[in-house]
N, C-alpha and C positions, 0 to 999 in steps of 0.2 A: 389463538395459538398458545399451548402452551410453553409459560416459560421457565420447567425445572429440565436440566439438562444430562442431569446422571443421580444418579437412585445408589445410594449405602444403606443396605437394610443392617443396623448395628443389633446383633443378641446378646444379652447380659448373661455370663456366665457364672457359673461357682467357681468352676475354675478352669484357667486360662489356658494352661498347658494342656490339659486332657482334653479338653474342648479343639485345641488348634489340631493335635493329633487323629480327633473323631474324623473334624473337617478334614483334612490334608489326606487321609486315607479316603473319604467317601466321595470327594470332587476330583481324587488322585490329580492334585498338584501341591505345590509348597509355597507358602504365604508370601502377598508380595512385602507384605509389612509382619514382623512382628519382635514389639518392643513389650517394656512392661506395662501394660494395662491399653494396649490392643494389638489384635489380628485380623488382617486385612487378605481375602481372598479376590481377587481381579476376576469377574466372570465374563464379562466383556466388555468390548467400549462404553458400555453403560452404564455397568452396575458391579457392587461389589456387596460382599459378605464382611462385615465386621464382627468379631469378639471383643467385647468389653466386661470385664471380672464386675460382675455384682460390687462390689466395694467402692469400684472407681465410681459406677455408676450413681449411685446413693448420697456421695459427697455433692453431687450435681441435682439428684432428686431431692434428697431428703432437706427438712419435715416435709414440703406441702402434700409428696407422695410416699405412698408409703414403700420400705424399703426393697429391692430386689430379691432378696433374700425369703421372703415369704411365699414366692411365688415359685422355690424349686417344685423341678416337679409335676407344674402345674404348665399343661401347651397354654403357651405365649402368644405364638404366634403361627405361621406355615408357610413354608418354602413350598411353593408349588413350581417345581421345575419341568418344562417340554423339553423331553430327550427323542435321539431318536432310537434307540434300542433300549423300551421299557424293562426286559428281560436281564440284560447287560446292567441295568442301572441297580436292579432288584437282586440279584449275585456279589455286585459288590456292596450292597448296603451290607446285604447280612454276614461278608467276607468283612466288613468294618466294624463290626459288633453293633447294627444300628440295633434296636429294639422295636421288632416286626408289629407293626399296628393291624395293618391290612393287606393280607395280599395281592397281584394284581388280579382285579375287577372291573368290568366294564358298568361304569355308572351310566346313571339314565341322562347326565349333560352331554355325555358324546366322548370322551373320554375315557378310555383306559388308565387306570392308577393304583399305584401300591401305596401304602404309605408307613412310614417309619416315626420314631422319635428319636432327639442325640442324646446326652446324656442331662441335658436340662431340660428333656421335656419338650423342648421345641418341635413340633412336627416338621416332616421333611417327605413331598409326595412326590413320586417320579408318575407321571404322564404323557399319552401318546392321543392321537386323536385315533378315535374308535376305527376302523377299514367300513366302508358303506356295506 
């Protein structure tokens, strides 16, 4: 059995504010947390989104990693979120300014999905499972 119990996927951002704004508009809610140097989005009993500013981050990475900051830009990571109105989720990305990666397509894993980037670059894909 496993024993981790809630999941915070933390993104390092350039910056904070603009970043908490992308999110709050594309998850349409408002942070359960946000001080200086993070933001905290509740997505369910399990799991949360955090923002942490490149800067903060670096003071904890750096030297042995190299800084945050070379990595704008460059997809990080991917939010692979199952919604159930793929359509609905894909209106409001591009109503939030995401930056349209992929439209929705049905991939060959079974899957319907768009996918977007925020404005660091982090990928963000809305999915449905395919209809038989």
């Amino acid at each position: 059995m496993a024993s981790q119990k809630f999941l915070e996927t933390i993104l390092y951002v350039n910056n904070q504010e603009k970043s908490r704004a992308f999110y709050q508009k594309i998850l349409r809610q408002k942070p359960d947390l946000d001080v200086p140097g993070m933001t905290e989005f509740t997505l369910s009993e399990f799991s949360k989104i955090g923002l942490m500013p490149n800067k903060g981050m670096a003071e904890i990475l750096t030297p042995p990693m190299p800084h945050p900051d070379l990595a704008n830009g460059v997809p990080r990571c991917e939010l692979y979120f199952y919604v159930e109105n793929i359509q609905f989720e894909f209106d409001n990305a591009i109503a939030s300014d995401a930056q349209l990666i992929s439209p929705i397509t049905d991939r060959d894993w079974g899957d319907k999905v768009c996918y977007f980037a925020d404005p660091d670059g982090h990928i963000i894909a809305f999915a449905q499972k395919q209809s038989p």
